[in-house]
C-alpha positions in Angstrom: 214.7 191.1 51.5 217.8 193.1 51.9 220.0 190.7 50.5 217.5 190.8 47.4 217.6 194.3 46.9 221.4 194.1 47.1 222.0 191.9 44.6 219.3 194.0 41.9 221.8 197.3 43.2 224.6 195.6 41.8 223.3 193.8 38.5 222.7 198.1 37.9 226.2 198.5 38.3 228.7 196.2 36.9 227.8 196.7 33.2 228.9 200.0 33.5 232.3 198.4 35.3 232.8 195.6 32.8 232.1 198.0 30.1 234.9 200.3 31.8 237.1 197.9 32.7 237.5 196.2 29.1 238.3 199.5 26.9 241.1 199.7 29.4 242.3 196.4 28.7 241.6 196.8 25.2 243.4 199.9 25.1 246.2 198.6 26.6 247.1 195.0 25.4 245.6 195.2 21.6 246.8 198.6 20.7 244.3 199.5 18.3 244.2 202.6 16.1 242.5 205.7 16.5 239.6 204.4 13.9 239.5 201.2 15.6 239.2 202.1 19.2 236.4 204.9 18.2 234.3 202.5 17.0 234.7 200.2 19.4 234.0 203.1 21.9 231.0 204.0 20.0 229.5 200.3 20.4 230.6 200.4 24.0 228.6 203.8 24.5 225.3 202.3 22.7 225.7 198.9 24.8 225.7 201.4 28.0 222.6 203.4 26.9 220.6 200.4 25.7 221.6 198.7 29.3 220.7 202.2 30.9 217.5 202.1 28.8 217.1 198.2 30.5 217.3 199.5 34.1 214.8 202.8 33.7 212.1 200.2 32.2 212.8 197.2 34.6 210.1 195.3 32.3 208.0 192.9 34.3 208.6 189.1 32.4 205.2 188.3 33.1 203.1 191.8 32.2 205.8 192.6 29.8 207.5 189.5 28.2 207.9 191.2 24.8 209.8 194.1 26.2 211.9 192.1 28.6 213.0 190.1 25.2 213.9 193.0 23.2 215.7 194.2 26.2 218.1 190.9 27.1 218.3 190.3 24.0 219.2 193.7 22.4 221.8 193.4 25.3 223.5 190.1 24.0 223.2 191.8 20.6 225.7 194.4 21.7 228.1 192.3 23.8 228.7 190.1 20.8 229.4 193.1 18.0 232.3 194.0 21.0 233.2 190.4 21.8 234.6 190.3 17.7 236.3 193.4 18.3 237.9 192.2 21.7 237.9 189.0 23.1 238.3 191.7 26.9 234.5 192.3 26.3 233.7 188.9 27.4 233.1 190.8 31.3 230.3 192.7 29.7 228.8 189.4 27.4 228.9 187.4 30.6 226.5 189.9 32.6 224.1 188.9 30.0 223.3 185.9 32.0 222.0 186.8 35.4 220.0 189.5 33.2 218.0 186.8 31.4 217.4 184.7 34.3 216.2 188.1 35.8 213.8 188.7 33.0 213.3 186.4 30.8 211.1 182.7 31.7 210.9 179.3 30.1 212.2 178.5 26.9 212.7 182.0 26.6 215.1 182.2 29.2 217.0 178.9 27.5 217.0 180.5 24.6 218.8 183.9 26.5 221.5 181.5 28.0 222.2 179.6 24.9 222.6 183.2 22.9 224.7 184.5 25.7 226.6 181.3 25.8 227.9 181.7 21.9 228.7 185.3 22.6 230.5 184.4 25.4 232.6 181.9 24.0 234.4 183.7 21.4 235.9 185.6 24.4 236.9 182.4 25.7 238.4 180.8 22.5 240.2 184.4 21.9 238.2 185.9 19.3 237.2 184.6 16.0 239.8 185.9 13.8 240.8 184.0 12.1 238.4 181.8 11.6 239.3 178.5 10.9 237.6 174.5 11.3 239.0 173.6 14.5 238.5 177.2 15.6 234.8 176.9 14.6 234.4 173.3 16.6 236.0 175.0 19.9 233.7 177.7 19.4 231.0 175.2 19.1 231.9 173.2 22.3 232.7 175.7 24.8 229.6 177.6 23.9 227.6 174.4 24.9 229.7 173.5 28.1 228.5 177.8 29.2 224.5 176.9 28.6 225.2 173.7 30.4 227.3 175.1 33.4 226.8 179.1 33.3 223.1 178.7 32.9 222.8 176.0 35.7 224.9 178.2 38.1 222.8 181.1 37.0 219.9 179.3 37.7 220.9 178.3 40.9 222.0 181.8 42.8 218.6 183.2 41.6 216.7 180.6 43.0 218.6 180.7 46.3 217.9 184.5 46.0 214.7 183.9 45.5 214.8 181.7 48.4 216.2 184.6 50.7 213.6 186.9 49.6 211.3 184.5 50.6 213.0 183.7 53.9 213.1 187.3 54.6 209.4 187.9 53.6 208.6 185.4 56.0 210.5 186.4 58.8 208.9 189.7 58.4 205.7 188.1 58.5 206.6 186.6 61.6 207.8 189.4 62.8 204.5 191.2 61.5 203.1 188.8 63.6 203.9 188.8 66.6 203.8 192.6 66.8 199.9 192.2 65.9 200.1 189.8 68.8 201.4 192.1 71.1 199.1 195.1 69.8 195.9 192.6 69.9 197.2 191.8 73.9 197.7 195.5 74.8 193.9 195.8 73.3 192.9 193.2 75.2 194.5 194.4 78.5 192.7 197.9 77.8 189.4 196.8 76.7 189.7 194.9 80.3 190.5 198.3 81.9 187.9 200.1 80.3 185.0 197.5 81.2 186.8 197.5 84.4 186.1 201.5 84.5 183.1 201.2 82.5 181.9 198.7 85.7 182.5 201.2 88.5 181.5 204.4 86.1 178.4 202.1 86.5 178.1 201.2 89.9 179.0 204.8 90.9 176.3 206.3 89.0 173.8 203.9 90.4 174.8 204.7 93.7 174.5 208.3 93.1 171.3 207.5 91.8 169.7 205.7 94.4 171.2 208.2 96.8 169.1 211.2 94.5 165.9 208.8 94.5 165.8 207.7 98.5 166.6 211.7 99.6 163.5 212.8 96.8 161.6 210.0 98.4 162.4 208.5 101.4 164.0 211.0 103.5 161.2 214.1 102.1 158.5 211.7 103.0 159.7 210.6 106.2 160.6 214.5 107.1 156.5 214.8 105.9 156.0 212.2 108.3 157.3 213.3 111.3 156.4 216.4 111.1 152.1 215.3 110.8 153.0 213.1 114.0 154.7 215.6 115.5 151.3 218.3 114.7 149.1 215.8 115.9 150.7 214.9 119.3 150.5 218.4 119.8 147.0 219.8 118.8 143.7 219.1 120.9 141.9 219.1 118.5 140.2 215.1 118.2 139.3 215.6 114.1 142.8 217.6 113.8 144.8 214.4 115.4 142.7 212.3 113.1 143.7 214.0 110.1 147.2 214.7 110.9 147.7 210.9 111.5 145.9 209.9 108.3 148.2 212.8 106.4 151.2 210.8 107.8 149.9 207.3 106.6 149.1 208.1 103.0 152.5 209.8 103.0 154.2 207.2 104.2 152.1 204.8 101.6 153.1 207.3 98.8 157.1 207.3 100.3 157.2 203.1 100.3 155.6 202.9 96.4 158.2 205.6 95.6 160.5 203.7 97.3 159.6 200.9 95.0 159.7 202.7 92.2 163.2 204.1 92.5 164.4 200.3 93.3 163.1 199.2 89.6 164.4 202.6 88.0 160.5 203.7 87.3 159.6 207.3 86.8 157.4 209.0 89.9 154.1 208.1 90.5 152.8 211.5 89.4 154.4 211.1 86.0 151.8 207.5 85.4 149.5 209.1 83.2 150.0 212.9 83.9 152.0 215.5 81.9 154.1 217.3 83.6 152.8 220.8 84.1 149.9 218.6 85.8 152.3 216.4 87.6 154.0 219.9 89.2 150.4 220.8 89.9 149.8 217.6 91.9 152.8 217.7 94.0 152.9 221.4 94.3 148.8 221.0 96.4 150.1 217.8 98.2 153.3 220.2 99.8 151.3 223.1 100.2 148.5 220.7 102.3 151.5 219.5 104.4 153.7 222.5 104.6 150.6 224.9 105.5 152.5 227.5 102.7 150.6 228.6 99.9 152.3 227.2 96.5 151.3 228.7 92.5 152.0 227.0 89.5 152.3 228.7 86.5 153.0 227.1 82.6 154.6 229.2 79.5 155.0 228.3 76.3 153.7 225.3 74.6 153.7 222.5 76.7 154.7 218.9 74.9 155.5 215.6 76.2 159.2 215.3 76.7 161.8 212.9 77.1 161.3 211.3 80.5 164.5 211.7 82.1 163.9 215.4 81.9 160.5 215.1 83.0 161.6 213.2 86.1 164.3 215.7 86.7 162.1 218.8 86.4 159.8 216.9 88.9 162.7 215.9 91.3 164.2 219.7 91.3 160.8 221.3 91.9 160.3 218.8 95.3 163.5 219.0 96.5 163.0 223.3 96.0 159.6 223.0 97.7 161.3 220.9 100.5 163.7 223.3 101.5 161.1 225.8 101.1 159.4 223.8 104.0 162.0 223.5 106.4 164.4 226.3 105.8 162.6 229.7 104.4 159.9 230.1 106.8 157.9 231.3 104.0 154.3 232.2 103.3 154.3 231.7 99.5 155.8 229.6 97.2 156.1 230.1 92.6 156.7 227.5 90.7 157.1 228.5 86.4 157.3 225.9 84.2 158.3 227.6 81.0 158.6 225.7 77.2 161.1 226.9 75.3 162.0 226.3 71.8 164.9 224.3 72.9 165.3 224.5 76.6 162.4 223.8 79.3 163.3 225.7 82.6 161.9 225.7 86.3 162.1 227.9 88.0 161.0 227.9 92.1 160.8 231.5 94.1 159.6 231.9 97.7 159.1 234.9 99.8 161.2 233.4 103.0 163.8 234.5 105.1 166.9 233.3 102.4 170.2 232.7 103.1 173.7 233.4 102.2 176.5 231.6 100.5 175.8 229.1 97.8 174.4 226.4 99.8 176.5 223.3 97.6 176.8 221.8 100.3 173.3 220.5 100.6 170.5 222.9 102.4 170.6 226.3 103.1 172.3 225.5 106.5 175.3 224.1 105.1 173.8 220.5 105.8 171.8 217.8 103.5 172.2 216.2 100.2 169.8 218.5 98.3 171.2 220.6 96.1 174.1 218.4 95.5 171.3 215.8 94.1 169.6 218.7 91.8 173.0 219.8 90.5 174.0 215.9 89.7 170.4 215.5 87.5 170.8 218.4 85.8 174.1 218.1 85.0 173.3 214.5 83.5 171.7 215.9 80.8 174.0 218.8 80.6 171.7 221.4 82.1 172.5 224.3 84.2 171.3 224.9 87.8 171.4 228.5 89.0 170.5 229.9 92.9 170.2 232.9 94.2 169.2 234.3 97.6 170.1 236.4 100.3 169.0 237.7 103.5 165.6 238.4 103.7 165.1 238.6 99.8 163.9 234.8 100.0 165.5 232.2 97.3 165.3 231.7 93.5 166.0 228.3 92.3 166.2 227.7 88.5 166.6 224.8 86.4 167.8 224.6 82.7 167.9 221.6 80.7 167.6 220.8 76.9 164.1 220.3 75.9 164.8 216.5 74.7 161.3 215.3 72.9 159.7 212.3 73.3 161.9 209.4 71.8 165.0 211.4 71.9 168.1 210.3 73.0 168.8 211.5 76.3 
């Protein structure tokens, strides 16, 4: 490609050179008068402007063959008005040759040569003054031995260009090549990473996930469990055992289907065919029966069925609040508001305990637990916020905000 682009540089400059160079030597070995050498300078000057002309229009031989003709041609046309004035010109008439094979084809380009060939030859033979027979059959011979030779050697370097070009084009292409080979391997290595990231992004959320579901489920309803034994080994009361115990087996019923459920990636039991305002409801009686505090629910707004990754969230905060209620506050009474905004839901959960101080991320109020580090991972999954606040005494306010995703909405 370079040697291409070369070789058109240089066809743009020698007529200018040749042009040069042959007033000099006209100047200087014919001696012409002032007359004579003006107009053969005025030629010379219109054979530079048409071949400037030539070069700005670079006419294409296949969108433009008329205007490549009148080009070439209008070219030869001027190198053989100076060839009869100086046989020196011959530099410029010979330049007419690579020109045609540049932009002329077929018998066109023939026809180019053979023109190019006759103007040429009067340089050869010395000019054409004077004129005489055996002059004439000189002229006629040499001007056939240039098509034959000068148009075959002509023919030849632009193929071979052509062949460069081509040689270059493909080694590009190769080259092309194996760069998009290189760029399609470096894909490949990091669509591999990222399914390699994507892989434990995925078994790292599931394992946060199942680690949310079996402390909402498991580890509350064993707590629940315990706690019923522990209330009937200690009361002496016959129907108070009785009912203690069979507290303790339905929650430990409920905690295996929830168990189940979080295995399979199901939303809570509560959720089955219950709204969520009457899904809070349900759980909210079920911990106060167990926990012995008194819990309120309370809806605002205009409740609608929402996506159900907040639903389960909502529910998940709201028993993981009540829990700590249970085992940390030592309260009397429990709030739970459930409010329907235009575009956010919030919960919020307020008890009347003892509170604490510092903002319990670690887990429970204690410093201890996986609780609040579960609430803050679901309601940061759906780019929520999760506020607490509580302090000695002044019992604990725990409040959920996440974007009130309809039903069918993308999570």
């Amino acid at each position: 490609m370079e040697a291409g682009r070369k070789y058109l540089r240089l066809l743009r400059v020698l007529p200018y050179l040749a042009l040069a160079l042959s007033m000099v030597l006209y100047a200087l070995t014919e001696r012409p008068s002032a007359a004579q050498f003006e107009i053969t300078a005025g030629i010379a000057g219109l054979a530079a402007a048409w071949t400037t002309w030539l070069i700005v229009q670079q006419p294409d031989r296949d969108r433009q063959p008329w205007l490549a003709r009148i080009c070439v041609f209008g070219m030869i046309a001027f190198a053989a008005a100076l060839s009869v004035r100086s046989p020196w010109f011959g530099l410029y008439s010979y330049l007419a040759f690579p020109y045609a094979a540049r932009y002329l084809a077929g018998r066109w380009r023939w026809a180019g040569f053979a023109a190019a060939a006759v103007v040429l030859s009067i340089a050869q033979i010395g000019g054409l003054h004077p004129l005489t027979g055996s002059r004439a059959v000189l002229w006629a011979v040499v001007a056939c031995l240039d098509v034959a030779l000068t148009g075959t050697i002509t023919l030849h370097q632009q193929r071979s260009a052509e062949k460069r070009m081509a040689r270059e084009i493909s080694a590009e292409l190769a080259a092309a090549n194996q760069r998009s080979e290189a760029m399609m391997a470096e894909n490949v290595g990091l669509q591999t990473q990222l399914l390699s990231q994507a892989r434990e992004a995925g078994v790292l959320e599931e394992r946060q996930r199942l680690a949310r579901e079996i402390h909402d489920t498991l580890a509350q309803g064993l707590t629940g469990i315990i706690t019923q034994l522990e209330a009937a080994q200690r009361t002496g009361d016959a129907a108070e055992h009785y009912r203690r115990v069979g507290d303790a087996k339905q929650l430990a019923r409920d905690s295996l289907a929830e168990a189940r459920r979080s295995v399979q990636a199901l939303k809570p039991g509560a959720l089955e065919g219950a709204r969520l305002p009457e899904a809070l409801a349900e759980e909210a009686a079920r911990w106060s029966a167990v926990s012995g505090v008194a819990a309120d629910v309370t809806t605002t707004g205009q409740a609608r069925p929402l996506h159900p990754e907040v639903e389960v969230t909502l529910l998940r905060v709201a028993q993981e609040a009540l829990a700590n209620v249970a085992k940390h506050a030592d309260a009397s009474r429990a709030v739970v508001t459930l409010s329907y905004m235009e575009d956010v839901v919030t919960l919020d959960v307020l008890d009347d305990g003892k509170g604490f101080t510092g903002s319990g991320d670690a887990g429970g109020p204690d410093g201890s637990g996986f609780g609040l580090i579960a609430m803050r991972q679901r309601v940061r999954r759906l780019a929520g916020q999760l506020e607490i606040e509580s302090g000695d005494g002044g019992g604990t306010a725990v409040s959920a905000s996440v974007p009130a995703i309809p039903l069918g909405g993308n999570s």
